[in-house]
C-alpha positions as CSV (number, residue, x, y, z in Angstrom):
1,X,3.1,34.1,56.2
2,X,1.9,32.8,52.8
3,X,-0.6,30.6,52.1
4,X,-1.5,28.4,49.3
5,X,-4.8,26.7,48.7
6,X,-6.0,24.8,45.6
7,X,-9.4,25.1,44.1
8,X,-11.1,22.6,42.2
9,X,-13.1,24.9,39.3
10,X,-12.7,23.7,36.1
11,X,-14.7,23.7,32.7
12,X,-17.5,22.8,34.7
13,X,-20.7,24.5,35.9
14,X,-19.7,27.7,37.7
15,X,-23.0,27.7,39.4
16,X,-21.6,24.9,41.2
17,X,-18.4,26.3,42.8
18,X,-18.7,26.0,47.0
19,X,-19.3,28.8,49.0
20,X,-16.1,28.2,50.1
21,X,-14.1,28.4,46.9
22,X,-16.0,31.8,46.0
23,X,-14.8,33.4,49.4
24,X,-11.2,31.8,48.8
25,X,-11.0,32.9,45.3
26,X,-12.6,36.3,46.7
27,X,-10.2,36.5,49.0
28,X,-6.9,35.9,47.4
29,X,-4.3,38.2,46.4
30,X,-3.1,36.2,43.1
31,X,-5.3,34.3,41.2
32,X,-3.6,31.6,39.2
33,X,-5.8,29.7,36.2
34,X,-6.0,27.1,33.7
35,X,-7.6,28.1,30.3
36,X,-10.5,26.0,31.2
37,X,-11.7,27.8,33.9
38,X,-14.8,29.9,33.2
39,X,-14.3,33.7,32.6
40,X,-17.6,34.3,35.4
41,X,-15.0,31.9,38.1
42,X,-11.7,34.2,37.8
43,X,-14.0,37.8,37.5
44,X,-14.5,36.4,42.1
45,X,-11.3,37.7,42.3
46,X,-10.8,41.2,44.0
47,X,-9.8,43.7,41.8
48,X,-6.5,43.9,43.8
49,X,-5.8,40.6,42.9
50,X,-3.2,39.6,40.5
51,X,-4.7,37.0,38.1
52,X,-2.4,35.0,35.6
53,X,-3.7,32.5,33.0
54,X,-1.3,29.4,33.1
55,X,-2.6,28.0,30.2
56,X,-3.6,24.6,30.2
57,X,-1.5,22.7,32.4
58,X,-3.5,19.3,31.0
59,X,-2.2,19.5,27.9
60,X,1.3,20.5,28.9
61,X,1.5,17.0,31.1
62,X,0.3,15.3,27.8
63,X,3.3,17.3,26.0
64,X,5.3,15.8,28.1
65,X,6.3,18.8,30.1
66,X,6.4,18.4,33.8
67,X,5.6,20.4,37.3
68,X,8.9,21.2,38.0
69,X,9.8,22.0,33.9
């Protein structure tokens, strides 16, 4: 079964990421990312783990790209 979960860490603080998110993240085998996210955030991943920036989606919307482009 896969499983998808979503977690908030953006250009923010990464001393405030949950407990949660840090086992998630931890825990996952791919790692997808926005630019924005701090470097010390992704490095939670597993070395295992497949991590892929996406760029910045934020700007993409503004581009006028959308989720399903």
């Amino acid at each position: 079964m896969i499983s998808v979960t979503f977690v908030g860490a953006g250009p923010g603080d990464p001393g405030l990421l949950t407990v949660r998110a840090a086992d998630v993240i931890g825990a996952a085998d791919v790692v997808l990312f926005d630019e924005g996210v701090p470097a010390s955030v992704v490095a939670r991943a597993s070395a295992a783990a497949v991590e892929r920036c996406v760029k910045n989606f934020a700007q993409l919307r503004t581009a006028g790209a959308s989720r399903d482009d």
